[in-house]
C-alpha positions in Angstrom: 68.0 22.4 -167.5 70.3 23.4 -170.5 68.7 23.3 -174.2 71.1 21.6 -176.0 71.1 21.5 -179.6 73.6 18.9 -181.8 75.3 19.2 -185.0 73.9 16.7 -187.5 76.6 18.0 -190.4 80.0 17.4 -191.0 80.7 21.1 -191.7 78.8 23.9 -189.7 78.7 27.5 -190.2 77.8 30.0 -186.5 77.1 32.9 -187.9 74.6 35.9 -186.4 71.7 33.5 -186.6 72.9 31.1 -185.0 73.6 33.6 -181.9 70.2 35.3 -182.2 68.4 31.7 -182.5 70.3 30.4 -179.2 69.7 33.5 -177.0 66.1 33.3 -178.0 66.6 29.5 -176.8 68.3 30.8 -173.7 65.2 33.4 -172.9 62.7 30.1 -172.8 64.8 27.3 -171.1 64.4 27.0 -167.6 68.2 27.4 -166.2 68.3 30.8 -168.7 70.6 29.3 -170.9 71.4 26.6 -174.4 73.9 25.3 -176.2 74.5 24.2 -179.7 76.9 21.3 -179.8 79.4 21.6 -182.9 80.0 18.0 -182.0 77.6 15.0 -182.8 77.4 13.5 -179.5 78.1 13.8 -176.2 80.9 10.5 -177.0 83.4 12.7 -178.7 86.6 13.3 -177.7 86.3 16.9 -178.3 83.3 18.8 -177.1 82.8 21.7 -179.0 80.1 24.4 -178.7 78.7 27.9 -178.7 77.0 28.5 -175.5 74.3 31.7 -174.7 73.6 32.9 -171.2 70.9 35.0 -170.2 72.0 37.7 -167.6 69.7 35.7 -164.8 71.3 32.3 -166.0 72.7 30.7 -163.0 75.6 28.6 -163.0 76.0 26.0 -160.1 79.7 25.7 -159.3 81.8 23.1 -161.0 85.0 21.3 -161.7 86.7 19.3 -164.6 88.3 16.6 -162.9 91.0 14.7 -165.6 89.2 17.4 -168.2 89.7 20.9 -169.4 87.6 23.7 -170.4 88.4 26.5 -172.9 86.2 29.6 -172.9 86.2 31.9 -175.5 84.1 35.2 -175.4 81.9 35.9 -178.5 79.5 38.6 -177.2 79.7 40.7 -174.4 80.9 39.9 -170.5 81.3 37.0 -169.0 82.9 37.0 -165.0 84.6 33.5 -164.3 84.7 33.1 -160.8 87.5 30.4 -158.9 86.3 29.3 -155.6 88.0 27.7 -152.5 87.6 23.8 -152.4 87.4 24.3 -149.0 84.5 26.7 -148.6 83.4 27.6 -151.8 84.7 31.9 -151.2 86.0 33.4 -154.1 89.7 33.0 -154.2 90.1 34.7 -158.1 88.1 36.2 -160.5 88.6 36.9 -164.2 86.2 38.9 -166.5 86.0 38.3 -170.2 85.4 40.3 -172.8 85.7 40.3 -176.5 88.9 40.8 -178.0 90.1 44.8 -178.4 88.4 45.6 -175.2 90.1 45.9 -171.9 91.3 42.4 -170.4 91.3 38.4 -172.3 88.9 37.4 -174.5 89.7 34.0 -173.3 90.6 31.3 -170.7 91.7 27.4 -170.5 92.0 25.6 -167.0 93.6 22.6 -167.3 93.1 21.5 -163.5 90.2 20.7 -160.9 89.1 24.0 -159.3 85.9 25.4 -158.3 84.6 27.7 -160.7 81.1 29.7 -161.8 80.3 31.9 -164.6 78.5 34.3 -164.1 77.0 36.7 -167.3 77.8 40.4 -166.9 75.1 41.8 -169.0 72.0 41.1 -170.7 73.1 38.1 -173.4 76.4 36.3 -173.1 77.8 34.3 -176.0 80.7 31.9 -175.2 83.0 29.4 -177.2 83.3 26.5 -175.4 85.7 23.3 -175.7 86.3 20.7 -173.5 87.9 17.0 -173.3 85.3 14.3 -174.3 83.8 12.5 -173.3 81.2 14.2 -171.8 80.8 14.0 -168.0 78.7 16.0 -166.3 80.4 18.4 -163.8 77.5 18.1 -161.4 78.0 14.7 -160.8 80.6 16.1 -158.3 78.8 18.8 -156.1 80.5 20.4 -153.5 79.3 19.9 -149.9 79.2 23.9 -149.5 77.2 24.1 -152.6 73.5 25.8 -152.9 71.3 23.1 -152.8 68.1 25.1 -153.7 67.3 28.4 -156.2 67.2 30.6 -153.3 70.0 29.4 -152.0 71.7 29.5 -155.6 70.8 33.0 -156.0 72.4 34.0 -152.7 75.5 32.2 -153.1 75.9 33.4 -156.7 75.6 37.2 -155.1 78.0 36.4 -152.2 80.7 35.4 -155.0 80.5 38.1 -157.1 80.5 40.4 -153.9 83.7 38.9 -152.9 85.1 38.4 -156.1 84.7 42.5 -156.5 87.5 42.5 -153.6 90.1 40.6 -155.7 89.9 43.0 -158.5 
């Protein structure tokens, strides 16, 4: 499960605090990871938020279908990894970093494809916007998809090892 925190202001300010406050949120949630929601609820056309990953967080895969997703990197390195509808293998991977350093700071997918993130250090801070309203990518789980944490854990590995072969 995701901590997910909502806006309750019409004008909000993310400054270091709020990074600091949502990877401490992140350390004691039980997927590894929280969000705060810039938007009020999950109704909005626009989904909006600033997202912290712990370097353990796992990801299941997921698509967008008739959605997007924007990703912005605020704080270290992200990997986003495509997979095969087919058989969930890595078909592309793209690393993120913030801007300055080698490679985008920043991605948008505008189609239904596989993806994970996985976090490439300790803490990862994203930007995150999406089409509204909210549906949960999970309601969609591939039939090639881990089904437990052990299972997670090994497929998340497999993908990155893979994915280290497209570079």
């Amino acid at each position: 499960m995701t901590v997910s925190v909502f806006s309750t202001s019409d004008l909000e300010l993310v400054g270091q605090d709020w990074l600091e406050q949502l990877k401490k949120h992140a350390e004691d949630a039980p997927y590894r990871r929280a969000r705060f929601c810039l938007h009020h609820s999950t109704d909005e056309a626009v989904q909006e938020m600033i997202i912290a990953f712990c370097g353990d967080s796992l990801v299941p895969p997921y698509l967008h279908v008739g959605q997007n997703e924007s990703i912005h990197i605020i704080e270290v390195r992200l990997a986003v990894i495509f997979l095969s509808n087919e058989t969930g293998d890595a078909v592309e991977r793209v690393d993120l970093s913030p801007p300055g350093q080698d490679g985008p700071f920043m991605y948008r997918i505008s189609g239904p494809r596989w993806h994970v993130v996985v976090p490439l250090t300790q803490y990862v801070v994203v930007h995150e916007i999406s089409k509204g309203p909210f549906v949960s990518p999970h309601d969609d789980y591939p039939p090639w998809g881990p089904t437990s944490m052990t299972e997670h854990r090994d497929f998340i590995s497999k993908a990155v090892e893979q994915s280290l072969e497209l570079l």
